[in-house]
C-alpha positions in Angstrom: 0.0 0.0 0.0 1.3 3.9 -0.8 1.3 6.0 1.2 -0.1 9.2 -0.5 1.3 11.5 2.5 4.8 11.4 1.7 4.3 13.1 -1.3 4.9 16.6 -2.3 2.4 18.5 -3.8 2.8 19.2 -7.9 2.5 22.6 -8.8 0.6 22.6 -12.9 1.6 25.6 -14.4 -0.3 28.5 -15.7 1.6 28.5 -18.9 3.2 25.9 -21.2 5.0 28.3 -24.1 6.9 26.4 -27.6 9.0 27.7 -29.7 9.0 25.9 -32.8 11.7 25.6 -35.3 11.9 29.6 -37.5 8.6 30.9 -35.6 8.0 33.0 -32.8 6.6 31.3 -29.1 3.5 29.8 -29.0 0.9 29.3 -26.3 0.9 25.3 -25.7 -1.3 25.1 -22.4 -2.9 27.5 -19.8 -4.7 27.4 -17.1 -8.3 27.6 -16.7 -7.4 30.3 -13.8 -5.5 32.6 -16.6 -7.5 32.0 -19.0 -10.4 33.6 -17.0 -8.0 36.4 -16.3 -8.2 37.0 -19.8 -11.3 36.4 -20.4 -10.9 33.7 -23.2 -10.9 30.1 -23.3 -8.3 27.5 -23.4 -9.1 26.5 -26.9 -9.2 30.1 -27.8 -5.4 30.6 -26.7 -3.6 27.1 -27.6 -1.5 27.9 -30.5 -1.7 31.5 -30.5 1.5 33.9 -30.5 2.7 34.7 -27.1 3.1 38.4 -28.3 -0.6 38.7 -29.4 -2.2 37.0 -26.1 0.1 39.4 -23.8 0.9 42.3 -26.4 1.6 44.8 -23.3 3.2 42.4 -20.8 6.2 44.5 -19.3 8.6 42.8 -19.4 8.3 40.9 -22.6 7.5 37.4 -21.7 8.4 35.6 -25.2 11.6 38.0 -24.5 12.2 36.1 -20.5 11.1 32.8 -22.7 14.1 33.3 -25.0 16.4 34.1 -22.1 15.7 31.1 -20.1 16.2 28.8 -23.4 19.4 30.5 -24.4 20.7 30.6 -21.2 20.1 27.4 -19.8 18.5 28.8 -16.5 15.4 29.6 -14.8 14.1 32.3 -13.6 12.2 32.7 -11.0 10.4 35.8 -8.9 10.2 37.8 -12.1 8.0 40.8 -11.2 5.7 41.0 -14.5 2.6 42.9 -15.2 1.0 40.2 -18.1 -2.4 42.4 -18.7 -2.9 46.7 -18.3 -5.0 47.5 -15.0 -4.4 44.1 -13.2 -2.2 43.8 -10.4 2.0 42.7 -10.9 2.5 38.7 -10.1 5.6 37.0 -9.9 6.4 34.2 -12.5 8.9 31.5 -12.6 9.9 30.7 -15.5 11.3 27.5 -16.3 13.3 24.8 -18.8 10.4 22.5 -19.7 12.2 20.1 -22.3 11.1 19.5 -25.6 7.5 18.8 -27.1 6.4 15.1 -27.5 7.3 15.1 -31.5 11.5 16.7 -30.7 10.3 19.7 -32.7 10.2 22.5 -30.3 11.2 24.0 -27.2 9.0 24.2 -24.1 9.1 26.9 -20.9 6.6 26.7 -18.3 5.3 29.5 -16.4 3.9 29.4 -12.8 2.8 32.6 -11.4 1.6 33.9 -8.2 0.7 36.5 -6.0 3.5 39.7 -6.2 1.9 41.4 -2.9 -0.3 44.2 -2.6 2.2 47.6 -2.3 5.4 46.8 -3.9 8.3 47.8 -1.9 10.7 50.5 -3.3 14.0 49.3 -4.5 17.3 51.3 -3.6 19.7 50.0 -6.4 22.8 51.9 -6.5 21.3 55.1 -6.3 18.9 53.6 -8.9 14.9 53.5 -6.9 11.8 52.1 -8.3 8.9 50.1 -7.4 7.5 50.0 -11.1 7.8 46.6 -13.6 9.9 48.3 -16.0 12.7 49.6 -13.3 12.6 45.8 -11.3 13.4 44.5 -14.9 16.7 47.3 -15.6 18.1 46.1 -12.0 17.5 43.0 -12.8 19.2 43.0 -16.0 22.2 44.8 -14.0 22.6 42.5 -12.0 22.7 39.5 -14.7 25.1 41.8 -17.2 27.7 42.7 -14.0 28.2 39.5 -13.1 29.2 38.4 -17.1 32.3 39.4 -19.2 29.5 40.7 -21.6 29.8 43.8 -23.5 27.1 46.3 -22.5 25.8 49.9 -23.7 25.0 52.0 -20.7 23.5 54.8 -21.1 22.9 57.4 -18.4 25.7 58.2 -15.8 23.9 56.6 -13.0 23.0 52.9 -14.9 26.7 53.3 -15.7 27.9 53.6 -12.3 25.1 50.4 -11.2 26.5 48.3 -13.4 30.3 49.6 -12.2 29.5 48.9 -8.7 27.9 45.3 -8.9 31.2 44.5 -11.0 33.1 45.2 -8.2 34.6 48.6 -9.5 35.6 51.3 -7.1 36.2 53.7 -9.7 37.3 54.6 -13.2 40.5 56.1 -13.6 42.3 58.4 -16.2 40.9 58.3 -19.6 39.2 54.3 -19.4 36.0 55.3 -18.8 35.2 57.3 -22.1 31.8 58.2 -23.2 29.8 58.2 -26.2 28.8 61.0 -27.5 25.5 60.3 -28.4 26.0 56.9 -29.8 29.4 57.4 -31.2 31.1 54.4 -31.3 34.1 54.7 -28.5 37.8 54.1 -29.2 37.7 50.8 -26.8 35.8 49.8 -24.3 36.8 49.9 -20.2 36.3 45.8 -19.7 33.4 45.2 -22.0 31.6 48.0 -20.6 30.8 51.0 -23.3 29.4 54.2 -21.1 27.4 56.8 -22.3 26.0 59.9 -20.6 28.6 61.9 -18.4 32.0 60.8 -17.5 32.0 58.1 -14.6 35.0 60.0 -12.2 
């Protein structure tokens, strides 16, 4: 006999996206509880373009979809707004395999409840509560800790991203700016700065 207590509960997610081969992500499965968000059904959404079911989700979520595919990591506490007027949830947003026929790619989104008041965020001098801002510290914070080559631009983003790489400070000329978007002579470690001088 099993014993059904030992058991963790499995959590279904609210969204299953594909990405077939040359084409853009696809909705594969959602939940009856988002699709009442939406106000469509289930069959209505299956196979539809993940842009055109959640055309002003901030961040992008076919954009977080790509990430997590090309990167080869989840994601997870992602402050997103999916639909205008309704409140922020947090998604996490994970590897799902491949579809049943090898074809495509799969993500599966779980979301859930992002609190009532969201708190502000102190980032490096950088403060916001709002979707859009969470998603630039966010992006900091993934780009600092890389040997990617960025474009900041403002003097404040600059010195973010600086700081969570550890810099003190940019001395002599290796911090140059752009001016506008000027291509620079050489970049200071992969970083190219625009906005005013980082002293």
């Amino acid at each position: 006999m099993i014993n059904s207590n030992i058991y963790l509960p499995v959590i279904t997610p609210d969204l299953v996206l594909v990405l077939p081969a040359n084409s853009d992500w696809k909705v594969h499965s959602v939940s009856e509880r988002l699709s009442t968000i939406l106000g469509r059904s289930v069959s209505q959404l299956r196979g539809c373009p993940v842009s055109g079911v959640f055309p002003d989700a901030a961040p992008s979520l076919a954009d977080l979809a790509t990430e997590v595919v090309e990167g080869g990591q989840d994601l997870f506490a992602i402050r997103i707004r999916l639909v205008p007027q309704q409140a922020d949830v947090l998604a996490d947003i994970q590897l799902a395999g491949l579809t049943d026929d090898y074809q495509s790619r799969q993500v599966q989104v779980v979301l859930r409840s992002a609190g009532d008041v969201p708190e502000a965020e102190d980032f490096h001098q950088l403060v916001g509560t709002s979707v859009v801002m969470r998603e630039v510290f966010r992006k900091i914070r993934l780009y600092a800790a890389s040997d990617a080559t960025v474009i900041i631009t403002g003097e404040t983003g600059a010195r973010a991203a600086a700081r969570r790489r550890g810099w003190k400070r940019c001395r002599g000329g290796s911090c140059q700016c752009l001016a506008g978007l000027t291509p620079i002579a050489r970049p200071f470690r992969g970083v190219w700065f625009s906005g005013s001088p980082i002293i």
